[in-house]
C-alpha positions in Angstrom: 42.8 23.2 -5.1 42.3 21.8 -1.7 39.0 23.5 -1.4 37.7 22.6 -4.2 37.9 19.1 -3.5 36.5 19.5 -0.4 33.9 21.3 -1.9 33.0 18.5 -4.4 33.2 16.3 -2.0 30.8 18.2 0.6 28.6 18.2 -2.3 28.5 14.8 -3.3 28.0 13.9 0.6 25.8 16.1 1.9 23.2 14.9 -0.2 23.4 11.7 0.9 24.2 12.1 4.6 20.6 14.1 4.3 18.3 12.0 2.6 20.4 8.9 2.9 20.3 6.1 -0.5 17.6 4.3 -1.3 17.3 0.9 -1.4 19.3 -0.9 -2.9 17.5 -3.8 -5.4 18.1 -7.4 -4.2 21.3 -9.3 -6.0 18.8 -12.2 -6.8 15.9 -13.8 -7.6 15.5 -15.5 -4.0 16.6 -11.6 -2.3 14.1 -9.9 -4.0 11.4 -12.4 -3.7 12.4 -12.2 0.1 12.9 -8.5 0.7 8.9 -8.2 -1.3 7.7 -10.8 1.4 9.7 -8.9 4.6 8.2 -5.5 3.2 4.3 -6.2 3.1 4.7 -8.2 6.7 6.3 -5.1 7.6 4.1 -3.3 6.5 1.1 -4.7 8.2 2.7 -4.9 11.2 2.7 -1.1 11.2 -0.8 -0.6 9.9 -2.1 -2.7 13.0 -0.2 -1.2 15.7 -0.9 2.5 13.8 -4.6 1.7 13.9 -4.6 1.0 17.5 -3.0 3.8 18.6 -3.7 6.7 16.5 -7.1 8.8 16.3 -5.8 11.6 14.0 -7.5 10.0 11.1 -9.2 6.6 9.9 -6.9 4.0 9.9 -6.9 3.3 5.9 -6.4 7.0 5.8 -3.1 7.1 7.7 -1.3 5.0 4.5 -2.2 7.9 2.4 -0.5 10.2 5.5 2.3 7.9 7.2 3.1 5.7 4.0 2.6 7.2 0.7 5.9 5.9 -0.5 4.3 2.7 -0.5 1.5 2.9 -2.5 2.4 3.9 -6.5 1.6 7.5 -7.8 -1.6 5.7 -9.5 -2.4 4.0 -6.5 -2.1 6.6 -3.9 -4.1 9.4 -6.5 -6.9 7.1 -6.9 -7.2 6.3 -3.0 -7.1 10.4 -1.8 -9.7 10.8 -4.7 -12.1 8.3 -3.2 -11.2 9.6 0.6 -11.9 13.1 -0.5 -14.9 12.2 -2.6 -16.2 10.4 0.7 -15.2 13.1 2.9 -17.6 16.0 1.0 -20.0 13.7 1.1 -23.4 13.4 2.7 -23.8 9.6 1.6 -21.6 6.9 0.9 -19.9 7.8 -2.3 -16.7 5.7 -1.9 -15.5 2.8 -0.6 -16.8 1.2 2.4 -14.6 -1.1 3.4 -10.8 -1.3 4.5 -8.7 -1.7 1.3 -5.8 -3.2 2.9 -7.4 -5.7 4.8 -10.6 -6.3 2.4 -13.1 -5.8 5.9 -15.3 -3.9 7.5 -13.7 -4.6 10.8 -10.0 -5.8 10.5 -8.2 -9.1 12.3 -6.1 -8.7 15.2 -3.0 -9.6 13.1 -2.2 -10.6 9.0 0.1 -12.8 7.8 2.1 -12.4 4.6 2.3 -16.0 3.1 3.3 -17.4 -0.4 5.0 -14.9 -2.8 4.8 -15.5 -6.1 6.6 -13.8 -9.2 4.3 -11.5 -11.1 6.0 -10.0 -14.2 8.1 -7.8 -13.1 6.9 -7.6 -9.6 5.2 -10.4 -6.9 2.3 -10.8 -5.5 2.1 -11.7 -1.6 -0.9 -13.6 -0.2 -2.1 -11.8 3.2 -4.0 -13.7 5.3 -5.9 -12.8 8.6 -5.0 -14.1 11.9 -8.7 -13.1 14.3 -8.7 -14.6 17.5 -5.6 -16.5 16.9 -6.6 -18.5 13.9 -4.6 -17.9 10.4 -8.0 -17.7 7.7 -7.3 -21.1 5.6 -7.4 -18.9 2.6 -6.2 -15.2 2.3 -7.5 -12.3 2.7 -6.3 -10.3 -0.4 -3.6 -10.7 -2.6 -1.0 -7.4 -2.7 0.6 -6.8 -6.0 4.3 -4.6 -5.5 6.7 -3.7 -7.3 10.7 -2.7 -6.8 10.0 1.1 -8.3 12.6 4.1 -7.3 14.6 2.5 -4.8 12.1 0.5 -2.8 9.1 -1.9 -2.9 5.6 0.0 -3.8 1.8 -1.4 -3.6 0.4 -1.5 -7.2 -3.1 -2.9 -6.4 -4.5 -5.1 -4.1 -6.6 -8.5 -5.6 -9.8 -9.5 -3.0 -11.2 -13.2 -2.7 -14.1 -11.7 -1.6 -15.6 -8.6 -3.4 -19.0 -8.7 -1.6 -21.1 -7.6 -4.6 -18.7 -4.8 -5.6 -17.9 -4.5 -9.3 -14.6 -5.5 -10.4 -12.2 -8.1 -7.2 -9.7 -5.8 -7.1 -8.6 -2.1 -5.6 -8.1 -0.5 -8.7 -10.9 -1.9 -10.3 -13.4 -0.9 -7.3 -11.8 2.7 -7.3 -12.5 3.1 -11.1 -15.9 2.1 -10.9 -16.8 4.0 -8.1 -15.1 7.3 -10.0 -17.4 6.5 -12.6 -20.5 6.4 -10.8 -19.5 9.7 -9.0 -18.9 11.6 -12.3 -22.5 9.8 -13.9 -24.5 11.5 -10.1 -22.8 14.5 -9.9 -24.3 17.7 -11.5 -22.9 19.1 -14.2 
């Protein structure tokens, strides 16, 4: 009898002693609109300091290698597709700009700012800091969601689209998907 709850219990630990819990969701309103806020700071805090020191890929491409849990399924498959459809490319077929800080050559530092309730998620204004000075307005506008244990990036909303159809990330990866499948041979 003495093994078998040891067993159970090995079973029911184990598990978690290897792959630890997720996250747990904020109690309140105020904790979840905080821990949304601490996450994308966080987040571009690591982007930065990957980008500087890493060569293994281009920087927008080590999300899709370092940080996939933070981007949804939807997200994440639209973003390899466009990288792939770029990469067997002679021409520019997909984006060409950095999705997660809406330029062609990023700020020194970003700023997560107001975060506002969204349905069910937030949305966190990210602002650029170049050469020391915050941008007055922000950059983009990330859209997350608590989903599975943790906070995931849903889309990201630009202030400046510079000509592309459709101001935000999904929109641009759509359209771009589209035009690919119109070119391509058949």
């Amino acid at each position: 009898m003495k093994r078998l709850i040891a067993s159970m219990c090995l079973l029911i630990v184990l598990p978690l002693a290897l792959f630890g819990r997720p996250q747990e969701k904020p109690a309140s309103q105020r904790d979840l609109k905080e821990s949304c806020h601490k996450f994308v700071q966080e987040f571009y805090d690591w982007y930065l300091a990957e980008a500087l020191n890493k060569i293994e890929a281009p920087r927008d491409r080590l999300v899709l290698i370092h940080k996939r849990h933070a981007l949804s399924v939807e997200l994440y498959r639209a973003l390899k597709a466009d990288f792939d459809a770029q990469a067997n490319a002679q021409e520019i077929v997909g984006m060409d700009f950095d999705p997660f800080t809406n330029s062609q050559d990023a700020c020194e530092k970003y700023a997560a700012g107001e975060t506002v309730q969204a349905g069910e998620g937030f949305r966190v204004a990210v602002y650029g800091i170049c050469e020391g000075k915050k941008h007055q307005k922000p950059d983009l506008v990330a859209e997350l969601k608590f989903e599975n244990g943790h906070w995931v990036f849903l889309n990201f909303h630009y202030a400046n689209c510079y000509g592309a159809k459709g101001c935000d990330l999904s929109g641009i990866l759509r359209n771009l998907k589209r035009e690919r499948e119109v070119s391509s041979p058949k």
